[in-house]
C-alpha positions in Angstrom: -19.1 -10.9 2.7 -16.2 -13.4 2.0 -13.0 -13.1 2.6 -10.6 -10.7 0.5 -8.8 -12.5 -1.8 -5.1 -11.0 -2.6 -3.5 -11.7 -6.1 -1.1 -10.0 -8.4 -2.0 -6.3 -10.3 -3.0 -6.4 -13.7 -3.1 -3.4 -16.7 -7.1 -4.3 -16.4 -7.2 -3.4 -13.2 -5.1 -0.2 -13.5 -8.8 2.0 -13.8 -10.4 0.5 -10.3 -6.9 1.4 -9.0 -7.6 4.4 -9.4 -10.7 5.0 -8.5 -9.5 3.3 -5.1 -6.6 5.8 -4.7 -9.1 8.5 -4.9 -11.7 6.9 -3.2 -10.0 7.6 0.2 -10.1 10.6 2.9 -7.1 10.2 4.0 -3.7 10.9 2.3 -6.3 12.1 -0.4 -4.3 12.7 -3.8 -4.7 15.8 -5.1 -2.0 16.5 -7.3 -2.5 13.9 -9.9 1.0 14.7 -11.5 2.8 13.6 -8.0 2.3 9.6 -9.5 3.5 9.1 -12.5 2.5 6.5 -15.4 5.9 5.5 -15.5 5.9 4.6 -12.0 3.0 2.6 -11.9 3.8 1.0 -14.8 7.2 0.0 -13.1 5.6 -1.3 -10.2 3.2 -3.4 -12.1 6.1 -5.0 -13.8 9.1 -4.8 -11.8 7.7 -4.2 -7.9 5.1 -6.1 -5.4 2.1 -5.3 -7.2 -0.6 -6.6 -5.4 -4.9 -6.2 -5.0 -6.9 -7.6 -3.0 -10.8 -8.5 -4.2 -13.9 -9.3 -2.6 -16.9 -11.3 -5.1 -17.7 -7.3 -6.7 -14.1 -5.5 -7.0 -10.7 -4.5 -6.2 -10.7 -2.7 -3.2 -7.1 -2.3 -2.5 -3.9 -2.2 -3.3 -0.1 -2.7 -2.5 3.6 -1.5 -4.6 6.1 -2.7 -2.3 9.5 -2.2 -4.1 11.7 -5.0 -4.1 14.8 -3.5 -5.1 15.1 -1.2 -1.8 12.0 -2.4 0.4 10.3 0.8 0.5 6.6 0.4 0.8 5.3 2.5 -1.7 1.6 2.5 -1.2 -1.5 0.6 0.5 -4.8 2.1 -0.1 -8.0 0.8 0.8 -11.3 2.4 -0.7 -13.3 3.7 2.1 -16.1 1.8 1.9 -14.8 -1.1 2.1 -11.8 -0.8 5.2 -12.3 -3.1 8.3 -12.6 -5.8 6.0 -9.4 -7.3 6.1 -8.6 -5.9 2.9 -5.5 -3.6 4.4 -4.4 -6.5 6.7 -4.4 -8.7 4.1 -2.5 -6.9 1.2 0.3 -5.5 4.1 1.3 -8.7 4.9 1.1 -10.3 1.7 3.7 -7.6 0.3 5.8 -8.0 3.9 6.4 -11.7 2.7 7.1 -11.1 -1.0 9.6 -8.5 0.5 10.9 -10.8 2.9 11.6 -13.5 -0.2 13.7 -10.5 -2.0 15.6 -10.9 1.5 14.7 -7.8 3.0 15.3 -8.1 6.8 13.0 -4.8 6.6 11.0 -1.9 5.2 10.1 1.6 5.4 7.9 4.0 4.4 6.4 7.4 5.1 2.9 8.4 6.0 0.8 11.6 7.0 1.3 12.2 11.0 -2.0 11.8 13.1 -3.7 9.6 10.1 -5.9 6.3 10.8 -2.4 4.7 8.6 -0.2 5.4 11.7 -2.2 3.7 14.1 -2.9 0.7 11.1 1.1 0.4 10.7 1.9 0.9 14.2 -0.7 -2.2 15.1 1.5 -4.2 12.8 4.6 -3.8 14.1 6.1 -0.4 12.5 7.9 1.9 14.6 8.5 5.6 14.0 12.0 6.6 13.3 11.0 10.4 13.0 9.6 13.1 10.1 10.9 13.8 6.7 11.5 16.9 4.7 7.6 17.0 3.8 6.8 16.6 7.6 5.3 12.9 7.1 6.1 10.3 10.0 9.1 7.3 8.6 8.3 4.3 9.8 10.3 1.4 9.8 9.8 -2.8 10.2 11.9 -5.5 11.0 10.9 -8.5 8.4 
């Protein structure tokens, strides 16, 4: 396999989006109401929209939002993680953030998930547990 190829979100690729966001064990989305079409729709024109492609499909995706520097979501369908694909599209929305002129981002993920030890590895650091009981992480740009 070659190497994943990152590159802006299109409406096109809106349906393999979401078969990616449900394609996942972890962090699985089971109340389809929780993401709205609105929001997506304002990532893919206003945030860090990004996917990242092998030579078959998408098989991730970033929305990083550039107006606060919250990292809104990375998913990579299962089949295809250890690929690269989740490295790639983290840090390609880390430096589109960092061109905003973030000096840093946060986010919040599920506690004792595969993600934790994935944003830990790159550099995040917990800063505690919200209301919903995820983990909020944080990283200096």
């Amino acid at each position: 396999m070659g190497q994943p190829r990152m590159r802006p979100a299109k409406l096109a690729d809106l349906p393999r989006i979401r078969e990616v966001r449900g394609g996942t064990t972890e962090n699985r989305l089971t109340d389809t109401g929780a993401v709205t079409e609105p929001e997506v729709r304002w990532y893919l024109d206003e945030g860090v929209f990004l996917v990242s492609q092998d030579e078959t499909d998408v098989q991730g995706f970033v929305c990083a939002n550039p107006q606060t520097g919250y990292l809104w979501a990375l998913f990579v369908i299962d089949a295809a993680q250890g690929r690269g694909h989740g490295g790639g599209l983290h840090d390609a929305a880390m430096s589109r953030l960092r061109d905003f002129g973030h000096r840093q981002s946060f986010l919040s993920t599920g506690t004792g998930t595969k993600a934790e030890g994935f944003y830990e590895a790159k550099g995040w650091r917990r800063m505690g547990v919200n209301l919903k009981g995820d983990a909020v992480y944080r990283l200096w740009l």
